[in-house]
N, C-alpha and C positions, 0 to 999 in steps of 0.2 A: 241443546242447551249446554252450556260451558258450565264448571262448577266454581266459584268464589274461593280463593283464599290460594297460599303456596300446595304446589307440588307435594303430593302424598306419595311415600317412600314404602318401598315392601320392607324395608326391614322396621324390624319394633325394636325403638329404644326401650334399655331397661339391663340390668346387670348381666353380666358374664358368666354363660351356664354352668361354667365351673362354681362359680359364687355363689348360685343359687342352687347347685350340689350339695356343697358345705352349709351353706344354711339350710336346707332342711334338714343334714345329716344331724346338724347341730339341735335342730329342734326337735328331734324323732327322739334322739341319746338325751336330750334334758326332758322331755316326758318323761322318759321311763324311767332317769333319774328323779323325777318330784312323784312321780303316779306306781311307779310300779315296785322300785326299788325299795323304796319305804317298807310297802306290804312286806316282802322279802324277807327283808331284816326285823319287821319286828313277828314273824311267825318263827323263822329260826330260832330269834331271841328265845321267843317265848319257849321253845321246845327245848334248849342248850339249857337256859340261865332261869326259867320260869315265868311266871305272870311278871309285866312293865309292872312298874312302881305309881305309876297312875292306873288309871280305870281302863283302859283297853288301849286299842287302837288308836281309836277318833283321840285320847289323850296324846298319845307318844306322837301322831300326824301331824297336832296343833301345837304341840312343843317344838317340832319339827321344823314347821312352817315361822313359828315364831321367830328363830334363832336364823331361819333362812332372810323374812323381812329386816333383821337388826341388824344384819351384816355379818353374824360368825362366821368368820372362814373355815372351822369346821365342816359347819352345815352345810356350805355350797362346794367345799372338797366333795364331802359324799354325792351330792345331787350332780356335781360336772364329774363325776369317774367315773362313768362310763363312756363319755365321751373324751374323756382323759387316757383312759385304758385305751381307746380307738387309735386316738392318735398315737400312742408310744409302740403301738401295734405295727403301725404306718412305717414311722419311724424309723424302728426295727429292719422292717422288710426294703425300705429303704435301702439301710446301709447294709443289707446280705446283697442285694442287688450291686452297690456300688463295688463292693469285695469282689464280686465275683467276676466283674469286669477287669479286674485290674491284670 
């Protein structure tokens, strides 16, 4: 029996494994940017500077999160640097690499 329809391809459309690299690299460094980094900084805080000014955590999270949804560019500096720090890392190694060529 013949099968109905065009010619089936081994290869799978779908982005550029480099692109799907960097997008997850990107989405790995912006969790730990909204999930983990948060914790971090306000346990420090708390040890450095004392109890947050609100009620705990779950406050300083949702202060957090709030100024993350209104657009502060603050709040999304903090939440993209570590995927900021990756890249200037890159960056870096980049141009020691081109130097060394020369």
């Amino acid at each position: 029996m013949h099968a109905i329809g065009p010619p089936v391809s081994n290869t799978q459309p779908g982005l550029n494994p480099r692109i799907k690299k960097e997008l997850a690299l990107l989405a790995g460094l912006l969790f730990f940017g909204i999930a983990l980094l948060p914790v971090a900084i306000w346990f420090i805080g708390k040890a450095v500077f004392g109890t947050y000014g609100g009620a705990g955590f779950a406050h300083f999270f949702g202060d957090l999160s709030s100024k993350i949804r209104s657009g502060d560019l603050v709040a999304w500096f903090l939440v993209l640097s570590p995927y900021l720090v990756w890249q200037i890392l890159r960056l870096a190694a980049f141009g020691w690499r081109s130097v060394g060529k020369l």
